[in-house]
C-alpha positions in Angstrom: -73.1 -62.1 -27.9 -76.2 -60.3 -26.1 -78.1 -61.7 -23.3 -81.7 -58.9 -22.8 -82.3 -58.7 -18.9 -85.4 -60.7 -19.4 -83.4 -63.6 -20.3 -80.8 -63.0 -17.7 -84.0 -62.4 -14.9 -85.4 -65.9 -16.1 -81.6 -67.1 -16.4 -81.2 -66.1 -12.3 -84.8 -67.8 -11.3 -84.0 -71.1 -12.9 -80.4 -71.0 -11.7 -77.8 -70.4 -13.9 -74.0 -71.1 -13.6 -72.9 -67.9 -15.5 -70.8 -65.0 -13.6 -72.3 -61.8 -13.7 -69.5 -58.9 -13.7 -70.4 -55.5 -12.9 -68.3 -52.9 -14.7 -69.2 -49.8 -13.8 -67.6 -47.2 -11.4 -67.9 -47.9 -7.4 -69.9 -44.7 -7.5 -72.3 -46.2 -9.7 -72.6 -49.4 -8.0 -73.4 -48.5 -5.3 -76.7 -47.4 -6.9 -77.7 -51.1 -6.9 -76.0 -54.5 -8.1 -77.6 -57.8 -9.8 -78.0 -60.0 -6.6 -74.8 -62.3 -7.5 -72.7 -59.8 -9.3 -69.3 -59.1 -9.1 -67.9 -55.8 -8.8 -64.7 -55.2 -11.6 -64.7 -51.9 -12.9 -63.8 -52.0 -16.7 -60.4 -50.1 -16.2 -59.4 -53.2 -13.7 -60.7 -56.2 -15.7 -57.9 -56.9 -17.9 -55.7 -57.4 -14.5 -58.2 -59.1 -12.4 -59.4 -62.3 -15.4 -57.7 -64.7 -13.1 -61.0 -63.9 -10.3 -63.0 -65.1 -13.5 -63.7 -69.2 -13.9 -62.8 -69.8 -18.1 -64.8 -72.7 -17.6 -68.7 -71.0 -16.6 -70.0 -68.1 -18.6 -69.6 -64.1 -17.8 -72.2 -62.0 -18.1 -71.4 -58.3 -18.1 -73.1 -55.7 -17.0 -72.6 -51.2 -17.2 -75.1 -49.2 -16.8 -76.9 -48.6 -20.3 -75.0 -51.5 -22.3 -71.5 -49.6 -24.3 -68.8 -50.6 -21.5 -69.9 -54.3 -21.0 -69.6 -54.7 -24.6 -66.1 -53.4 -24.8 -66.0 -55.9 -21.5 -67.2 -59.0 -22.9 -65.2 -58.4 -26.1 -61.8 -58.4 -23.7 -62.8 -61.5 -22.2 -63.9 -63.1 -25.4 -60.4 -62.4 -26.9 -59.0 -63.5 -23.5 -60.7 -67.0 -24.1 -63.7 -66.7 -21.9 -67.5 -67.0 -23.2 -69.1 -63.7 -22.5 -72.4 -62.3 -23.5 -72.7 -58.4 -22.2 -76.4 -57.2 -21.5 -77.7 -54.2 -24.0 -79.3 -51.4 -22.4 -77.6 -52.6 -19.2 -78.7 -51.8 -15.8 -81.1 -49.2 -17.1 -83.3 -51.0 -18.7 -82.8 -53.6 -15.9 -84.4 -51.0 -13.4 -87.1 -50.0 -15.4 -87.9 -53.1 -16.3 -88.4 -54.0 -12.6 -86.0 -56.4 -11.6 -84.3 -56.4 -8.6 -81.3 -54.6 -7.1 -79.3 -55.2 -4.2 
Protein backbone atom coordinates (compact mmCIF):
# COMPACT_ATOMS: atom_id res chain seq x y z
CA UNK A 1 0.00 0.00 0.00
CA UNK A 2 1.29 3.67 -0.95
CA UNK A 3 0.76 6.71 1.00
CA UNK A 4 2.14 10.14 -1.65
CA UNK A 5 3.88 12.61 0.76
CA UNK A 6 1.01 14.97 0.20
CA UNK A 7 -1.18 12.68 2.00
CA UNK A 8 1.30 11.86 4.62
CA UNK A 9 2.03 16.04 4.95
CA UNK A 10 -1.88 16.46 5.45
CA UNK A 11 -1.80 13.01 7.43
CA UNK A 12 0.95 14.92 10.07
CA UNK A 13 -1.14 18.41 10.21
CA UNK A 14 -4.39 16.74 11.20
CA UNK A 15 -2.58 14.34 13.54
CA UNK A 16 -2.29 10.97 12.69
CA UNK A 17 -1.51 7.83 14.87
CA UNK A 18 0.70 6.12 12.26
CA UNK A 19 4.63 5.47 12.91
CA UNK A 20 6.85 6.79 10.47
CA UNK A 21 10.09 4.55 10.05
CA UNK A 22 12.97 5.89 8.40
CA UNK A 23 15.05 3.29 6.58
CA UNK A 24 17.75 4.62 5.12
CA UNK A 25 21.52 4.67 6.19
CA UNK A 26 22.66 7.01 9.28
CA UNK A 27 24.65 8.85 6.63
CA UNK A 28 21.56 9.56 4.84
CA UNK A 29 19.64 10.59 7.68
CA UNK A 30 21.30 12.75 8.85
CA UNK A 31 20.48 14.74 5.63
CA UNK A 32 16.98 15.44 7.27
CA UNK A 33 14.18 13.18 9.00
CA UNK A 34 10.17 13.52 8.86
CA UNK A 35 9.66 15.47 12.24
CA UNK A 36 8.36 12.17 14.19
CA UNK A 37 10.27 9.49 12.37
CA UNK A 38 12.07 6.77 13.61
CA UNK A 39 15.38 5.86 12.59
CA UNK A 40 15.64 1.74 11.56
CA UNK A 41 17.87 1.17 8.84
CA UNK A 42 16.36 -1.54 6.52
CA UNK A 43 19.28 -4.13 7.31
CA UNK A 44 18.14 -3.77 11.20
CA UNK A 45 14.27 -3.80 10.90
CA UNK A 46 13.63 -7.44 10.88
CA UNK A 47 15.46 -7.52 14.52
CA UNK A 48 14.13 -4.38 15.84
CA UNK A 49 9.73 -5.05 14.95
CA UNK A 50 9.26 -5.37 18.65
CA UNK A 51 10.14 -1.08 18.85
CA UNK A 52 7.10 -1.15 16.33
CA UNK A 53 3.25 -0.89 17.93
CA UNK A 54 1.14 -3.93 15.64
CA UNK A 55 -1.72 -2.14 16.76
CA UNK A 56 -1.11 1.79 14.90
CA UNK A 57 0.09 2.02 11.28
CA UNK A 58 3.84 2.26 9.86
CA UNK A 59 4.71 4.42 7.41
CA UNK A 60 8.07 3.92 5.76
CA UNK A 61 10.17 5.98 4.43
CA UNK A 62 14.03 5.69 2.01
CA UNK A 63 15.05 8.11 0.13
CA UNK A 64 13.41 7.75 -3.44
CA UNK A 65 10.71 4.96 -2.53
CA UNK A 66 12.58 1.08 -3.52
CA UNK A 67 13.80 0.22 0.20
CA UNK A 68 10.57 1.26 2.04
CA UNK A 69 8.77 -0.92 -0.13
CA UNK A 70 10.87 -3.90 0.48
CA UNK A 71 10.27 -2.38 4.24
CA UNK A 72 6.65 -2.21 4.44
CA UNK A 73 6.37 -5.67 2.63
CA UNK A 74 8.50 -7.21 5.78
CA UNK A 75 6.26 -5.74 8.14
CA UNK A 76 3.24 -6.53 6.25
CA UNK A 77 4.25 -10.28 6.24
CA UNK A 78 5.24 -9.76 9.95
CA UNK A 79 1.49 -8.77 10.71
CA UNK A 80 1.81 -5.05 10.86
CA UNK A 81 -0.24 -2.55 8.43
CA UNK A 82 2.30 -0.60 6.51
CA UNK A 83 1.98 1.72 3.64
CA UNK A 84 5.70 2.83 2.25
CA UNK A 85 5.81 6.34 0.58
CA UNK A 86 6.82 6.22 -3.43
CA UNK A 87 9.39 8.60 -4.45
CA UNK A 88 10.37 8.77 -0.82
CA UNK A 89 12.19 11.57 0.79
CA UNK A 90 12.97 13.00 -2.61
CA UNK A 91 10.06 13.93 -3.68
CA UNK A 92 9.35 14.88 -0.05
CA UNK A 93 12.07 17.67 -0.32
CA UNK A 94 11.17 18.95 -3.41
CA UNK A 95 7.93 19.04 -2.76
CA UNK A 96 8.71 21.36 0.20
CA UNK A 97 7.86 19.79 3.17
CA UNK A 98 9.78 19.94 6.15
CA UNK A 99 12.86 18.23 7.52
CA UNK A 100 14.31 18.04 10.75
Amino acid sequence: MEITPQQLAEQLKTGTDAQIVDVREQAEVAEGMILGAKHIALGELAGRLNELDKSRTVITVCRSGRRSEVAADQLTSAGFTAYTVPGGMLDWVSAGFPTV
